[in-house]
Biopython code that builds the backbone (N, CA, C, O; Angstrom):
import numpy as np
from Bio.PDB.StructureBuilder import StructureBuilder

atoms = [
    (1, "UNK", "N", (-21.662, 14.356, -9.610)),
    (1, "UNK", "CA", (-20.799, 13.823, -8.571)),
    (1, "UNK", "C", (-20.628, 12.320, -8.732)),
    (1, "UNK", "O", (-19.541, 11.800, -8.480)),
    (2, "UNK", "N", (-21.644, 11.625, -9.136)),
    (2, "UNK", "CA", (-21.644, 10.343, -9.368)),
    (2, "UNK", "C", (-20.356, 9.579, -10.110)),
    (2, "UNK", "O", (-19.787, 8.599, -9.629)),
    (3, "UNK", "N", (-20.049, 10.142, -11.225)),
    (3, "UNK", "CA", (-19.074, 9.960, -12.280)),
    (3, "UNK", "C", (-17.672, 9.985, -11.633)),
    (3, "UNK", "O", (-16.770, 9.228, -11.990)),
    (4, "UNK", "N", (-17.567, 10.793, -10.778)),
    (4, "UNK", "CA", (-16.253, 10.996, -10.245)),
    (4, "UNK", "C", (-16.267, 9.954, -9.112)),
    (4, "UNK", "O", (-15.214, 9.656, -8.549)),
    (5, "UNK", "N", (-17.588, 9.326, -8.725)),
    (5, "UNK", "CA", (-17.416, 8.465, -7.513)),
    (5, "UNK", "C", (-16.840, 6.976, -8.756)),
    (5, "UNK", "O", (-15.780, 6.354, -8.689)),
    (6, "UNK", "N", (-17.778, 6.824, -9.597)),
    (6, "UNK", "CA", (-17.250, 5.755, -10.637)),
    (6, "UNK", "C", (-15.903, 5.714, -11.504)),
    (6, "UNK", "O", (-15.424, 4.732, -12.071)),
    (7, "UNK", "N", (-15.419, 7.012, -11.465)),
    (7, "UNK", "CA", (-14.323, 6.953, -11.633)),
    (7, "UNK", "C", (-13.496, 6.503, -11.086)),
    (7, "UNK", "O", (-12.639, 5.889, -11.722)),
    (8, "UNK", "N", (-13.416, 6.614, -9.765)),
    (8, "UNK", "CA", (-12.734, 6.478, -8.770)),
    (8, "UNK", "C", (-12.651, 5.215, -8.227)),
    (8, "UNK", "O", (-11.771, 4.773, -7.488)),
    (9, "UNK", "N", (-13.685, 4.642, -8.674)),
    (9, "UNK", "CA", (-13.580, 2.831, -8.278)),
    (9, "UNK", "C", (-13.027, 2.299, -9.248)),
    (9, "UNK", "O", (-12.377, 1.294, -8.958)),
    (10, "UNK", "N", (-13.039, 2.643, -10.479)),
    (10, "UNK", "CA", (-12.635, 2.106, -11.348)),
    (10, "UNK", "C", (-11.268, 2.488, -11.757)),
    (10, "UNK", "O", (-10.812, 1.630, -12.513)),
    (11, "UNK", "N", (-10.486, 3.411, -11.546)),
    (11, "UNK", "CA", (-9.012, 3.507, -11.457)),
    (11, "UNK", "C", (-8.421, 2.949, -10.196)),
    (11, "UNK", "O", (-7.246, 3.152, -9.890)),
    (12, "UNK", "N", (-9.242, 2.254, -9.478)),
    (12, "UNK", "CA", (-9.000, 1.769, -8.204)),
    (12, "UNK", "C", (-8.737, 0.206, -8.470)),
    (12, "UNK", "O", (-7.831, -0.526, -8.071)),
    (13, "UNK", "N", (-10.008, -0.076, -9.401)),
    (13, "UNK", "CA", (-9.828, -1.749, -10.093)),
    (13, "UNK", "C", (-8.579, -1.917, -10.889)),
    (13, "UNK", "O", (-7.881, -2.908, -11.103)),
    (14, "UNK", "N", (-8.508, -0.918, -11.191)),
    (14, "UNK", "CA", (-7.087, -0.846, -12.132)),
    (14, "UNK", "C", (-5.766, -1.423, -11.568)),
    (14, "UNK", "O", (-4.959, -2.296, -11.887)),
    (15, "UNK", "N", (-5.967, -0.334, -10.378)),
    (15, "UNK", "CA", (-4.870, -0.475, -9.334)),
    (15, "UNK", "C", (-4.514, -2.004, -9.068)),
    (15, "UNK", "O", (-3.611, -2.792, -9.349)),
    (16, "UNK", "N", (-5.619, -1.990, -8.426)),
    (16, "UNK", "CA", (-5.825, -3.603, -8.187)),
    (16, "UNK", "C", (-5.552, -4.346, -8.875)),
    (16, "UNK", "O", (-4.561, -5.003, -8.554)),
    (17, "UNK", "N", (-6.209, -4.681, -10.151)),
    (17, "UNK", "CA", (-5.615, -5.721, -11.518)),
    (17, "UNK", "C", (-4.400, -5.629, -11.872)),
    (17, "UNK", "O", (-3.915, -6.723, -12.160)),
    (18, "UNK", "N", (-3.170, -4.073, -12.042)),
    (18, "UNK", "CA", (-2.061, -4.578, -12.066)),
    (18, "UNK", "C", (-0.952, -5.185, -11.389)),
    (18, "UNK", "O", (0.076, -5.684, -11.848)),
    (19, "UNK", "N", (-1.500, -4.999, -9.779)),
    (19, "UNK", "CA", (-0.798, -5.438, -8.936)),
    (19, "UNK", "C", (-0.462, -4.786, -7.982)),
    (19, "UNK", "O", (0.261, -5.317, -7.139)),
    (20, "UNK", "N", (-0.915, -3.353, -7.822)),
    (20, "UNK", "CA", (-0.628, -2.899, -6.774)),
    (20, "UNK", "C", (-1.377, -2.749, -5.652)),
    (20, "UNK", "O", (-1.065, -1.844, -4.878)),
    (21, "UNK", "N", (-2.311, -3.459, -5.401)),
    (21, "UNK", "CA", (-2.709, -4.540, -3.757)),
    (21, "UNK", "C", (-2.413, -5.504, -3.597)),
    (21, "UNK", "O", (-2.410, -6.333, -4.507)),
    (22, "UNK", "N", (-2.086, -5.745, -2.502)),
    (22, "UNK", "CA", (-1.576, -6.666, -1.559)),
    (22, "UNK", "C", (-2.698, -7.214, -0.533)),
    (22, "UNK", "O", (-3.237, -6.694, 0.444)),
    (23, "UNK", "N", (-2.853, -8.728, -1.277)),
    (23, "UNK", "CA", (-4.049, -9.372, -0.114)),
    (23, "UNK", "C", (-3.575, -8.799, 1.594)),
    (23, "UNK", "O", (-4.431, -8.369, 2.367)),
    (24, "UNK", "N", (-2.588, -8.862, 1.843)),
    (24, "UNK", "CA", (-1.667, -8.672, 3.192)),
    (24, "UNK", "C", (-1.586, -7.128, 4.009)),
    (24, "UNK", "O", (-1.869, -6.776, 5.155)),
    (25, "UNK", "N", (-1.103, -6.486, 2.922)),
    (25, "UNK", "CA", (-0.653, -4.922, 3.467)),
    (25, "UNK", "C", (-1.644, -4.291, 2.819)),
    (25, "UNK", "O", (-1.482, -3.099, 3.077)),
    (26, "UNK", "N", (-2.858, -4.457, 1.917)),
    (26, "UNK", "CA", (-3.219, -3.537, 1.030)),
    (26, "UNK", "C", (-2.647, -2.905, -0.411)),
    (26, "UNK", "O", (-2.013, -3.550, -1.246)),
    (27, "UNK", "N", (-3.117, -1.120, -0.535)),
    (27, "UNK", "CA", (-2.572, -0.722, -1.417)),
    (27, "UNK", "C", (-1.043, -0.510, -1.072)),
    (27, "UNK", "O", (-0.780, -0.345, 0.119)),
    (28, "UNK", "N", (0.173, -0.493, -2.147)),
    (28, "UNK", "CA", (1.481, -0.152, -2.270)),
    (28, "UNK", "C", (0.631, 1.220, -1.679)),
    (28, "UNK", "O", (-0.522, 1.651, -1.716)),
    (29, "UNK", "N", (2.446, 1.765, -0.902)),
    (29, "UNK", "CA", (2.380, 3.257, -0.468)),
    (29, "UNK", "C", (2.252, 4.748, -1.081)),
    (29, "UNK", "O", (1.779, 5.744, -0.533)),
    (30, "UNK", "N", (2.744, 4.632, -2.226)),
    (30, "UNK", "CA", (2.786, 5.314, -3.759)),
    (30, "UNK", "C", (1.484, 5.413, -4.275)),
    (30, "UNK", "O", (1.265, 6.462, -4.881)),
    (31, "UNK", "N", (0.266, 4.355, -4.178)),
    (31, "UNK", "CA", (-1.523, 4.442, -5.044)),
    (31, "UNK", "C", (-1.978, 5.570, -4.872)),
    (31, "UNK", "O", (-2.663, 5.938, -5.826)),
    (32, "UNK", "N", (-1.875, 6.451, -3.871)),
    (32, "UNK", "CA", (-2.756, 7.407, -4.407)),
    (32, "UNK", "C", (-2.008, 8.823, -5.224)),
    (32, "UNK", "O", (-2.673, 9.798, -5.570)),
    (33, "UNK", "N", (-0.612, 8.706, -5.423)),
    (33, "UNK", "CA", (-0.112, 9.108, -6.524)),
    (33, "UNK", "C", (-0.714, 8.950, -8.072)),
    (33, "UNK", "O", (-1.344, 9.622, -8.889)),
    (34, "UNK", "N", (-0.084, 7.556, -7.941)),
    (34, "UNK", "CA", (-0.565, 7.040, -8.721)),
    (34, "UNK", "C", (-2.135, 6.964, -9.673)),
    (34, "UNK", "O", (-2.322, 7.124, -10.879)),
    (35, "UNK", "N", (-3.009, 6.682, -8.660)),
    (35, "UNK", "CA", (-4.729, 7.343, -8.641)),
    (35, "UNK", "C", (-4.817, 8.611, -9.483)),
    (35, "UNK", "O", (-5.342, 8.799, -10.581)),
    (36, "UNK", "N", (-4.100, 9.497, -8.595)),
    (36, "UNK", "CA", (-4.407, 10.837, -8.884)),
    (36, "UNK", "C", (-4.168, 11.418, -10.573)),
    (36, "UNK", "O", (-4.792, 12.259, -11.219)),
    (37, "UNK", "N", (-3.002, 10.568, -10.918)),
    (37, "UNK", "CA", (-2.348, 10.495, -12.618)),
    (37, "UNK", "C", (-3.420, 9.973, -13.708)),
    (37, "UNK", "O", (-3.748, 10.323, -14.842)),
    (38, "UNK", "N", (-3.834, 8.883, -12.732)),
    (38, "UNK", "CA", (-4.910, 7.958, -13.941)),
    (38, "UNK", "C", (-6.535, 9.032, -13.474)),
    (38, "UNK", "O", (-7.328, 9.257, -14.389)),
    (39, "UNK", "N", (-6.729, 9.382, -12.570)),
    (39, "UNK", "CA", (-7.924, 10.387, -12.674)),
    (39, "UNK", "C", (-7.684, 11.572, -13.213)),
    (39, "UNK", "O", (-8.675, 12.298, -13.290)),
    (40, "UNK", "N", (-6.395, 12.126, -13.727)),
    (40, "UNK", "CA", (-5.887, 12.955, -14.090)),
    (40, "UNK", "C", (-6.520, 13.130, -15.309)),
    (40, "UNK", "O", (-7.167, 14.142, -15.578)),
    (41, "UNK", "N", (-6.317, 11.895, -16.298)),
    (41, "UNK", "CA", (-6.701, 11.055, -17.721)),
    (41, "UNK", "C", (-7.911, 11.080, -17.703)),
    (41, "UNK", "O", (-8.476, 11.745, -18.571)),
    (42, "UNK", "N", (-8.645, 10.411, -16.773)),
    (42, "UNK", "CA", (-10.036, 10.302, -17.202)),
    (42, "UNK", "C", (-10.517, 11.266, -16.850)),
    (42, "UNK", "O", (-11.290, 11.513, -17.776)),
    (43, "UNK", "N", (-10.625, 12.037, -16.136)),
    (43, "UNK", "CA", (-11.322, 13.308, -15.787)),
    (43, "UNK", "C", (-10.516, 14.787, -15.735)),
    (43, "UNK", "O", (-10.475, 15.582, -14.796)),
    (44, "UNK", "N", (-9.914, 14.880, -17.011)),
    (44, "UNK", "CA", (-9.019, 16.402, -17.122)),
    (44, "UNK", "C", (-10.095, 18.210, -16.356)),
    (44, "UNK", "O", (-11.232, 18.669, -16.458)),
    (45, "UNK", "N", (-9.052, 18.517, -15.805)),
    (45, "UNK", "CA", (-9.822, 19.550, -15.527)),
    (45, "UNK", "C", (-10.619, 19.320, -13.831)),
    (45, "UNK", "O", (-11.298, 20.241, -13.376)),
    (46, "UNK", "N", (-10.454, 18.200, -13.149)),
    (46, "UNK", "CA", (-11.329, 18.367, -12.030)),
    (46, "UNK", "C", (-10.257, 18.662, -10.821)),
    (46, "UNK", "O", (-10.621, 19.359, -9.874)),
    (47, "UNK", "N", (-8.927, 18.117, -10.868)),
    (47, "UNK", "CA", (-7.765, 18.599, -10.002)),
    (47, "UNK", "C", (-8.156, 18.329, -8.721)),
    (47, "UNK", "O", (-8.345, 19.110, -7.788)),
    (48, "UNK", "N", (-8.298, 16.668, -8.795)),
    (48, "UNK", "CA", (-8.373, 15.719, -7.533)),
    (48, "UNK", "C", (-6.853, 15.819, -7.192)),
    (48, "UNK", "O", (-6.085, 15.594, -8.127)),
    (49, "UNK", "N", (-6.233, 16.177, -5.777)),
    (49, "UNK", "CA", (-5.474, 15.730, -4.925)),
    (49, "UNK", "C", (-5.150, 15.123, -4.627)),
    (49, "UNK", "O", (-6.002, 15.120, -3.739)),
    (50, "UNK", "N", (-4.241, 13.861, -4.252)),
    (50, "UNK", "CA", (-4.019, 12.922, -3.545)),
    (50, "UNK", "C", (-4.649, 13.111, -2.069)),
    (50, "UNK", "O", (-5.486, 12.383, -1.536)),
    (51, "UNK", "N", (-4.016, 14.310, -1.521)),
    (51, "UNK", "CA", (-4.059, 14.346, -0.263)),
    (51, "UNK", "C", (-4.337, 16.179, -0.068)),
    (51, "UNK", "O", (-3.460, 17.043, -0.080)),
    (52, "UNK", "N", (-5.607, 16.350, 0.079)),
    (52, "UNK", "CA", (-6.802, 15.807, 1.087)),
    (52, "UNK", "C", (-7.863, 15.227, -0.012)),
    (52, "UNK", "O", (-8.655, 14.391, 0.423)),
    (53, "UNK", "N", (-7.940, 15.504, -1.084)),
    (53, "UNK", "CA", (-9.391, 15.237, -1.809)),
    (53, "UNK", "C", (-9.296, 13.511, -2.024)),
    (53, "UNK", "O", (-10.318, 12.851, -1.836)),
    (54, "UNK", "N", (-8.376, 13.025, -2.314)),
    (54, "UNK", "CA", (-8.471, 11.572, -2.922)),
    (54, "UNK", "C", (-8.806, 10.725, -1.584)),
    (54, "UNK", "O", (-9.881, 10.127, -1.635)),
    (55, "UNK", "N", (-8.323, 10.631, -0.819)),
    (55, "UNK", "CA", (-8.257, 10.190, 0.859)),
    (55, "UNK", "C", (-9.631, 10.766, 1.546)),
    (55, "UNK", "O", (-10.278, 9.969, 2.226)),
    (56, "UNK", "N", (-9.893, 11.501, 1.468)),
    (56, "UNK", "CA", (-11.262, 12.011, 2.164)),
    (56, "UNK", "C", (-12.251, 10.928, 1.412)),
    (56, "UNK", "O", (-13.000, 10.217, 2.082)),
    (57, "UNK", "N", (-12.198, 10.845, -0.178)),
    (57, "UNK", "CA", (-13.039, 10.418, -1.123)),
    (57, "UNK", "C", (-13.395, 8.762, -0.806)),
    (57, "UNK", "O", (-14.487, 8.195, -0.846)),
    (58, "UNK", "N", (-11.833, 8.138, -0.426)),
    (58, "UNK", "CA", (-12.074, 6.473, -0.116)),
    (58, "UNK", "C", (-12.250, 6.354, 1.213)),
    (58, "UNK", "O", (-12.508, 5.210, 1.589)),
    (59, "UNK", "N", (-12.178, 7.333, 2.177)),
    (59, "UNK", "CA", (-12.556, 7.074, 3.554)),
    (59, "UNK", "C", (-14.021, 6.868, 3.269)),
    (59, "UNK", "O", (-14.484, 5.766, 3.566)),
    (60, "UNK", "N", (-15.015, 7.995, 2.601)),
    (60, "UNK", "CA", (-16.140, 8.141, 2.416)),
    (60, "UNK", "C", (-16.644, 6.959, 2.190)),
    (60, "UNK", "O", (-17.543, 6.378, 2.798)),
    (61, "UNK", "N", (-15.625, 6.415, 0.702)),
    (61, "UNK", "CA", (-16.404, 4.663, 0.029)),
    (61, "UNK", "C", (-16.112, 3.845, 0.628)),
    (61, "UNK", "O", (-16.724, 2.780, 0.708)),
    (62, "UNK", "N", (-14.760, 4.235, 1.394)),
    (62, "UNK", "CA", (-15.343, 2.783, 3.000)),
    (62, "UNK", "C", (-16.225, 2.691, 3.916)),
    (62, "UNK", "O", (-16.601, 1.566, 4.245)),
    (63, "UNK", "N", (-16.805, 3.930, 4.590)),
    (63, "UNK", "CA", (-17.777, 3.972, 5.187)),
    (63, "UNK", "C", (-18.960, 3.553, 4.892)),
    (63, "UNK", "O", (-19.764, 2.967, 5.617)),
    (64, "UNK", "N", (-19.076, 3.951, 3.511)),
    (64, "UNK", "CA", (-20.938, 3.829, 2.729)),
    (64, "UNK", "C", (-20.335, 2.388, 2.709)),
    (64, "UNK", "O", (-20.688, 1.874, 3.771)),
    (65, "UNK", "N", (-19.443, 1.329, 1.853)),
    (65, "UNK", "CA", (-19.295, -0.107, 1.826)),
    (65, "UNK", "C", (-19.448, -0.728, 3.124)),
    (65, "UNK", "O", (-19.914, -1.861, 3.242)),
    (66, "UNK", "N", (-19.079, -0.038, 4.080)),
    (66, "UNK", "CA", (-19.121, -0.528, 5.551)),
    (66, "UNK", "C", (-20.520, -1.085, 5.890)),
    (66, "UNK", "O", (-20.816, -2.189, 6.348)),
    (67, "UNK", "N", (-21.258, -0.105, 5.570)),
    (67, "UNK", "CA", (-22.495, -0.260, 5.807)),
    (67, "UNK", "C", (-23.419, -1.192, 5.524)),
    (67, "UNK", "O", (-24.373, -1.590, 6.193)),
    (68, "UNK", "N", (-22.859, -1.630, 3.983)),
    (68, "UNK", "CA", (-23.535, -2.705, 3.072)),
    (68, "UNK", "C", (-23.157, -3.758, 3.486)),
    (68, "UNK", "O", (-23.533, -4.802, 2.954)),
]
sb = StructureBuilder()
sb.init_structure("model")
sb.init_model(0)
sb.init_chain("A")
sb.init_seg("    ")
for serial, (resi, resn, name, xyz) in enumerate(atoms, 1):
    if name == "N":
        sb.init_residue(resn, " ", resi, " ")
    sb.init_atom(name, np.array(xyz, "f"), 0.0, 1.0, " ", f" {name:<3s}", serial, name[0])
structure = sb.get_structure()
């Protein structure tokens, strides 16, 4: 399970480094499309969702970050 949590931050940094966050609004409205394509790549075969699995997944890593 771990791998898919590191995955997931790290197609997230991605996100981030090319430009699609916004100090202001956040992520563009389209990222977890997007997400879902590039986890697509790195992890063939696991058939993450946008919506419900991808969204359940960063609610989760906001909560646990919340905490810290």
């Amino acid at each position: 399970m771990g791998f898919k949590k590191n995955a997931l931050v790290a197609c997230m940094v991605d996100l981030y480094n090319v430009g699609t966050y916004s100090t202001d609004t956040g992520f563009k409205a389209s990222y977890l499309n997007e997400l879902e394509r590039m986890l697509e790549k790195v992890l063939p075969h696991v058939m993450l969702k946008a919506k419900p699995n991808l969204e359940s997944r960063i609610k989760t890593l906001k909560r646990d970050w919340a905490t810290v």
